[in-house]
C-alpha positions in Angstrom: 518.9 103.5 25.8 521.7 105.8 27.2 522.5 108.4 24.9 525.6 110.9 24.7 525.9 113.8 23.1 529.0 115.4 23.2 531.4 118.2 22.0 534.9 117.6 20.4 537.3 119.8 19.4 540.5 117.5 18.3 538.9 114.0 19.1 539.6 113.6 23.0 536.4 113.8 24.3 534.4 111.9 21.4 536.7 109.0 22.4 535.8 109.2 26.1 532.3 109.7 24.9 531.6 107.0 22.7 534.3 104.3 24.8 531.7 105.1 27.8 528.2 104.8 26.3 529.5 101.3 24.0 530.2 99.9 27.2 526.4 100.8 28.1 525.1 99.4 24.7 524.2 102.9 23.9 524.8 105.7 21.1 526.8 109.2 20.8 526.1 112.2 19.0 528.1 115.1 18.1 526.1 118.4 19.4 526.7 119.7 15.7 524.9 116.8 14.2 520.8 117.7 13.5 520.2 114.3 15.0 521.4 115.2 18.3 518.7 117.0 19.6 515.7 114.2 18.3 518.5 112.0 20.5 518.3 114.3 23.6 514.4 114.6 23.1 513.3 110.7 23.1 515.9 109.8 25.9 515.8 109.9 29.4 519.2 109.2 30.5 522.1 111.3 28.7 525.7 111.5 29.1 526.7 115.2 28.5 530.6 115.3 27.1 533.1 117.8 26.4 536.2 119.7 27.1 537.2 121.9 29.8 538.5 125.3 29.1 540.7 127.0 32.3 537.8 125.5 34.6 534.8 126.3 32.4 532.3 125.3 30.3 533.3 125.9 26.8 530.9 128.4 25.3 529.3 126.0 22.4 528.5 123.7 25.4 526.7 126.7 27.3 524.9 127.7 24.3 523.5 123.8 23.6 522.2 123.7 26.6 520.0 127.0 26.8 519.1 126.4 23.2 517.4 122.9 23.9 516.3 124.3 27.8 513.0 122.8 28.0 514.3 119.2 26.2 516.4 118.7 29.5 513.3 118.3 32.2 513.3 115.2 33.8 516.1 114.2 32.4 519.0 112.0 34.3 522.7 113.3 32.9 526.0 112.1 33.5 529.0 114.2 32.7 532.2 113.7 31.2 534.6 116.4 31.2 537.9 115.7 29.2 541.1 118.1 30.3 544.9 118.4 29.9 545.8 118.4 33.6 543.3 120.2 35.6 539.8 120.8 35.6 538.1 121.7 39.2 534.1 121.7 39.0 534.2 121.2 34.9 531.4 118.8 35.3 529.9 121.2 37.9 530.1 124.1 35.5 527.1 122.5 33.6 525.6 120.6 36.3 524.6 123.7 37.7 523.0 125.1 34.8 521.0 121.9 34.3 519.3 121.7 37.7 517.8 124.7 37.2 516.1 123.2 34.1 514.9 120.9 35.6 517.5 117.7 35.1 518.8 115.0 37.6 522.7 114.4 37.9 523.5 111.3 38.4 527.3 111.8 38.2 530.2 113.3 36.6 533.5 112.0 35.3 536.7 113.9 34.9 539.0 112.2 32.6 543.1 113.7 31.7 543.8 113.3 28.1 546.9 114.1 25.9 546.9 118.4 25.6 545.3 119.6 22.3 546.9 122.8 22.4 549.8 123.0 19.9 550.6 126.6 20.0 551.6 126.6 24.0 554.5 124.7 25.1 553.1 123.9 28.8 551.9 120.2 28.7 553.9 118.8 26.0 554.5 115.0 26.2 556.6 112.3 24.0 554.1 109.8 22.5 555.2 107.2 25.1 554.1 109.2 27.8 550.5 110.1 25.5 550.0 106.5 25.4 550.0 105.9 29.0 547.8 108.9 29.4 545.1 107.4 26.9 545.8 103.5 28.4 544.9 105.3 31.8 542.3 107.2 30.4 540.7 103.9 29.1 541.0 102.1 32.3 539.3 105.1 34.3 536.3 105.2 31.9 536.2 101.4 32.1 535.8 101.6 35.9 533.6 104.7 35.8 531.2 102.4 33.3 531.0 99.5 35.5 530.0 101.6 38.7 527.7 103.6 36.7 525.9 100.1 35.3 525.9 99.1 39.2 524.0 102.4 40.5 527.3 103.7 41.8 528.8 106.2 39.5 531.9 108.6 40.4 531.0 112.0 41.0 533.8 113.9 40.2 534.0 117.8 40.0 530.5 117.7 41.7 531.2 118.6 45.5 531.8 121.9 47.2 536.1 121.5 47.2 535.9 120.9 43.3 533.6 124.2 42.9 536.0 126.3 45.1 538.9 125.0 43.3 537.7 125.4 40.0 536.6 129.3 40.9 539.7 130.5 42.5 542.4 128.1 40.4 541.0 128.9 37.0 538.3 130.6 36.2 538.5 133.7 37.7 541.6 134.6 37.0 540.6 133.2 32.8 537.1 134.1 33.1 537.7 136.9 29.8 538.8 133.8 27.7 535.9 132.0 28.2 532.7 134.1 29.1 531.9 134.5 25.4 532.8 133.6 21.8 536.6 134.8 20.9 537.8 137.0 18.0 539.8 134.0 16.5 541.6 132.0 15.0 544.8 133.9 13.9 545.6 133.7 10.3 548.8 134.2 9.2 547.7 135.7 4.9 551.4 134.8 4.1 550.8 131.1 4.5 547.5 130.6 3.8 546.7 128.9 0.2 542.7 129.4 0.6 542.3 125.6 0.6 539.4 125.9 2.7 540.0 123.3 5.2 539.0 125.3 8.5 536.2 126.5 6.9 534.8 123.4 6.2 535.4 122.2 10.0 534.7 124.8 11.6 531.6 123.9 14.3 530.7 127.8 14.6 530.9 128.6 11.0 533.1 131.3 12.0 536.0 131.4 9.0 534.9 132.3 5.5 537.2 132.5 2.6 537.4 136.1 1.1 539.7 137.1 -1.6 541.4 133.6 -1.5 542.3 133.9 1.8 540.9 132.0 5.4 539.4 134.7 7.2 538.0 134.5 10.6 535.1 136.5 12.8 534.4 136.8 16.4 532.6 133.6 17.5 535.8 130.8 17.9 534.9 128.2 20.8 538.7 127.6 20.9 538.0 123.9 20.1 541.3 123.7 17.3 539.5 122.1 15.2 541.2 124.4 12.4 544.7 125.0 14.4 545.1 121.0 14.3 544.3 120.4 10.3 545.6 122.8 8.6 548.0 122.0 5.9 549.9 124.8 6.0 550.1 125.3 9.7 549.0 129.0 8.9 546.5 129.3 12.2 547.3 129.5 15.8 544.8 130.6 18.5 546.1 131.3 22.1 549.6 131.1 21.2 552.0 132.8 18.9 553.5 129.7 16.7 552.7 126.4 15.7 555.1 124.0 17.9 552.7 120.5 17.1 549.5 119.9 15.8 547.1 117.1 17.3 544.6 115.0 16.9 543.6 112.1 18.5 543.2 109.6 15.7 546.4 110.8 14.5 548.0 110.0 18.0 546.6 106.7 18.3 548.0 105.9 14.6 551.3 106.9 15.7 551.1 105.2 19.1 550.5 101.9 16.9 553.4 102.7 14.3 555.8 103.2 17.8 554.4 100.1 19.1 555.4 97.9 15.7 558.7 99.5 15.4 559.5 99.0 19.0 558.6 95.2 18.9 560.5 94.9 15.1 563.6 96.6 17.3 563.1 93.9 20.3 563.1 91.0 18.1 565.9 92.1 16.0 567.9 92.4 19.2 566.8 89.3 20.0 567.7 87.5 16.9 571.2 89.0 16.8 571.7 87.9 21.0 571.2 84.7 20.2 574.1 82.1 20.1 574.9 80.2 17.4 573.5 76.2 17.0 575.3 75.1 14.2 
């Protein structure tokens, strides 16, 4: 049975991973979940998930990987790599790590989701134009499913171009973002009500409550996890302010509520066009 095991900060890329595998009759697994490694262990073809971070491998990712090393011998991965506009080698990034444990790659797939990152204003969109990102998001994975059922999976991120371009358009330039654990989030005492929400969803255990107050150490995988829920909107991470919080499920609840209202609009206007018959 094909088995992912994935990595997901706001939502993004458990939807791609799950949407992918159900199409393979197979299961997914967050990498914070016990069962994930007893998954990895009695499978032989995995699909390995998660987000991109300026061209790299997000740190929790890296860390997964070394920490189950000898589980990935033998094994025949697939990678999905989930990004807000550009991405390079991100399915490379582990690729190459994994071939030196001994693991097959049998492909990679780079899909462009809505941005997660609500405290930058670069990559903002209107729901409308988040829906058609996900509706071609579904429709890539879709395609990338059916070739990969056929023998013929995509391959993307995985040649010599994608690794240059993910080097020298990224990651270099980024590469003290994303080497190691960050000192973050940022906390702002003022708004904070100690409610404990980050705490409790944070995958690195890395914000503790002291004195009634969130307070966070040095090991933040920048998923915003924490930014996204907080009630208060007390947290940001790379930026200075809040300007939206997301998460998927959210999105896809408002994409529905946009779609009933716009039809409700359409055939209201349509009523009222309508000439009289009596």
């Amino acid at each position: 049975m094909l088995t992912a095991v994935y990595f997901s900060g706001t939502g993004n890329t458990r939807f791609c991973a799950e949407r992918f595998v159900r199409k393979q009759g197979g299961r997914a697994f967050p990498i914070e979940d016990k069962s994930a490694v007893s998954a990895l262990a009695e499978s032989s073809e995995i699909v390995l998930a998660y987000p991109i971070y300026y061209s790299n491998i997000p740190v929790i990712i890296r860390d997964f990987i070394k920490d189950n090393a000898a589980l990935w011998h033998g094994k025949r991965v697939f990678i999905i790599v989930t990004m807000g506009a550009f991405s390079g080698d991100g399915t490379g990034c582990s690729a190459r790590i994994l071939r030196k444990l001994g693991a097959s790659i049998t492909g990679g797939l780079h899909v462009k989701m809505p941005d997660c990152i609500g405290d930058v204003k670069l990559l903002k969109k209107p729901l409308k134009k988040n829906k058609e990102i996900v509706e071609k998001a579904e429709r890539k994975i879709d395609g990338a499913a059916k070739k990969y059922r056929s023998g013929k999976p995509p391959r993307d991120g995985l040649n010599a171009f994608a690794h240059i371009a993910g080097l020298f358009g990224q990651r270099l330039w980024f590469r003290g973002k994303t080497k190691d654990y960050t000192q973050n989030p940022k906390i702002d005492r003022g708004k904070c009500v100690g409610c404990g929400v980050c705490k409790q969803l944070c995958p690195m255990n890395n914000i503790q409550l002291e004195n009634g107050k969130a307070a966070a150490g040095d090991k933040c995988t920048l998923c915003y996890r924490c930014f996204s829920k907080c009630p208060q909107k007390a947290i940001t991470i790379i930026g200075k302010e809040v300007i939206t919080q997301y998460d998927f499920r959210s999105l896809i609840d408002n994409v529905q509520r946009f779609g009933e209202q716009s039809n409700h609009a359409q055939q209201h206007s349509g009523d009222t066009a309508k000439p009289h018959n009596n």
